[in-house]
N, C-alpha and C positions, 0 to 999 in steps of 0.2 A: 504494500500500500504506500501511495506516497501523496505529502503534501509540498506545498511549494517549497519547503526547504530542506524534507526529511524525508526517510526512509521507515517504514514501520515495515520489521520481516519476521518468520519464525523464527525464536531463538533457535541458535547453533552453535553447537559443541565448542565452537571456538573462538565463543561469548563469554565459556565461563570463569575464565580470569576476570574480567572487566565485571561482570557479573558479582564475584567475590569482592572485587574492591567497592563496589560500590554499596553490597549488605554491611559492609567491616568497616565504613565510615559514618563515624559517630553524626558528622554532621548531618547527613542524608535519612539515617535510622533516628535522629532524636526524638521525632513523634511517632514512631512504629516500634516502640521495646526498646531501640537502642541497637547496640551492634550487633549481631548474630555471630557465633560459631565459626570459626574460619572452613574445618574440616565438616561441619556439619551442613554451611550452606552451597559449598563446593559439589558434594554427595548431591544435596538435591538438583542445585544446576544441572550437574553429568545427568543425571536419568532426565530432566530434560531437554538436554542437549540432543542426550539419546533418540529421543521420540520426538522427533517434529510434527509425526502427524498428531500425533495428540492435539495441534493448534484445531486440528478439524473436526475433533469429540463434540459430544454435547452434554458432556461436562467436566467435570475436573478445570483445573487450573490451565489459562493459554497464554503466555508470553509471546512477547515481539519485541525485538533488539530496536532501539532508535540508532541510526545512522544520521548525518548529515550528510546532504546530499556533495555538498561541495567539495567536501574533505574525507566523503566517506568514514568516518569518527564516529567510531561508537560512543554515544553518551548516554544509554540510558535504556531503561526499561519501563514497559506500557503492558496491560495485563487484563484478562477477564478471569477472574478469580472464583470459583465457586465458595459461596459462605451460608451459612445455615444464620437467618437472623427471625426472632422473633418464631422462629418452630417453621418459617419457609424457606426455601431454595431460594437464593438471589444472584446475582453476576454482580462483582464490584470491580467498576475501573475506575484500575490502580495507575500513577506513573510517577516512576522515579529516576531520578536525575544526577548524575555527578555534580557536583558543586560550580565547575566550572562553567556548565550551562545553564545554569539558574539566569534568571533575569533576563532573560531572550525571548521570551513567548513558546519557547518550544516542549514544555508538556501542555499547554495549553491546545496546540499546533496538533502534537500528538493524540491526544484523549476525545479533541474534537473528532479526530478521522475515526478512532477506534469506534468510538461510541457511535458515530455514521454507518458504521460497516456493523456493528451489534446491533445498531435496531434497524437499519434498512435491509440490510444484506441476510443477516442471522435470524432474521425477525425475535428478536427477544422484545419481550412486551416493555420492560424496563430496567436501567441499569443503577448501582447504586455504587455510592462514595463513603467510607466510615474512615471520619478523619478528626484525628485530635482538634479540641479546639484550640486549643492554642496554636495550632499550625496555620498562619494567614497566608500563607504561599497556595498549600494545599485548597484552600476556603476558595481561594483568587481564582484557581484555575476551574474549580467546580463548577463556582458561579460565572465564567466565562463560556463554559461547556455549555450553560441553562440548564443546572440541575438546580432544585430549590430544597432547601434546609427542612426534610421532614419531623425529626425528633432528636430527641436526645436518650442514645441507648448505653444500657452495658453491655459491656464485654467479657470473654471468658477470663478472669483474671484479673474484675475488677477495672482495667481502665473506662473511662467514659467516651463516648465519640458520637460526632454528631455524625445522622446519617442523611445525606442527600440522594436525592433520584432523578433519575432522567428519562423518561418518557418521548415517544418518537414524536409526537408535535411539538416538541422543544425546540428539534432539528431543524 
C-alpha cells in the first residue's frame, strides 16, 4: 500500500532488527508498558516474519513495515491487532514510530491508509485505538484518522486507556 510518501508492506523477516529497536526504546514504549524483552520481542517478530501471509487471516494480529518512499527507511510499524474488549472481538490500529520520524505526519499518513484499506477493502465494520491518555501524539493522530473518543476503559493489568473508533463514514 502506498501513500504519497510511504510505503505500508507485510512485515518481513528482515524487519526484525529495526523491529526490536524500536519495542526496546523506552521513548517509543512509554505509553505501551515501556520496553519489552529484547529476546522475547525478537521471538515474536521471527514467527512473524515467518508468516506473511498471516497479513491475509481474519484474525490474529497483521503488521506492515512503514518504508519511506524516498529513502526507502524503514521507520516504523502500523498494525490490525486483534483484542478482546468489553467481552467483543475488535481490530485496533496500532502505529509506531522510531523517534526520529515523529513530527512528520507520517503515522498519521500511515493509519489513515491502513484504516482505508480495513474498512473499505477488509470491510470491517469498525476499527479501534486504546491509547494512554497521557499520550497526545497518539490522541493527535487518532483524531486526525476521524476516530472519536468512545470511553474510558481498563485494561488487563490495571492500566486505563481511552478507547477511540473509527467507523467507515468517517472515511
Amino acid at each position: 500500500m502506498l501513500t504519497p510518501r510511504l510505503s505500508l508492506r507485510p512485515f518481513a523477516i528482515e524487519d526484525v532488527d529495526d523491529a526490536v529497536l524500536l519495542w526496546t526504546d523506552p521513548r517509543v514504549t512509554k505509553h505501551i508498558g515501556g520496553p519489552r524483552d529484547t529476546a522475547e520481542i525478537r521471538e515474536y517478530f521471527q514467527q512473524v516474519g515467518n508468516h506473511p501471509e498471516a497479513i491475509f487471516a481474519d484474525d490474529g494480529d497483521r503488521w506492515w513495515s512503514i518504508t519511506r518512499l524516498k529513502t526507502g527507511r524503514w521507520i516504523g510499524l502500523c498494525g490490525l491487532l486483534a483484542k478482546e474488549i468489553d467481552g467483543r472481538d475488535e481490530l485496533e490500529l496500532t502505529y509506531f514510530l522510531m523517534p526520529d520520524a515523529w513530527e512528520h505526519g507520517y503515522a498519521t499518513e500511515a493509519a489513515t491508509r491502513l484504516a482505508d484499506y480495513a474498512l473499505r477493502d477488509l470491510k470491517i465494520p469498525s476499527l479501534v485505538s486504546l491509547i494512554d491518555p497521557g499520550n497526545a501524539r497518539s490522541v493527535g493522530v487518532a483524531v486526525h484518522v476521524g476516530m472519536t473518543l468512545e470511553k474510558t476503559i481498563p485494561r488487563p493489568g490495571g492500566a486505563v486507556r481511552r478507547l477511540y473508533r473509527l467507523r467507515p463514514h468517517r472515511l
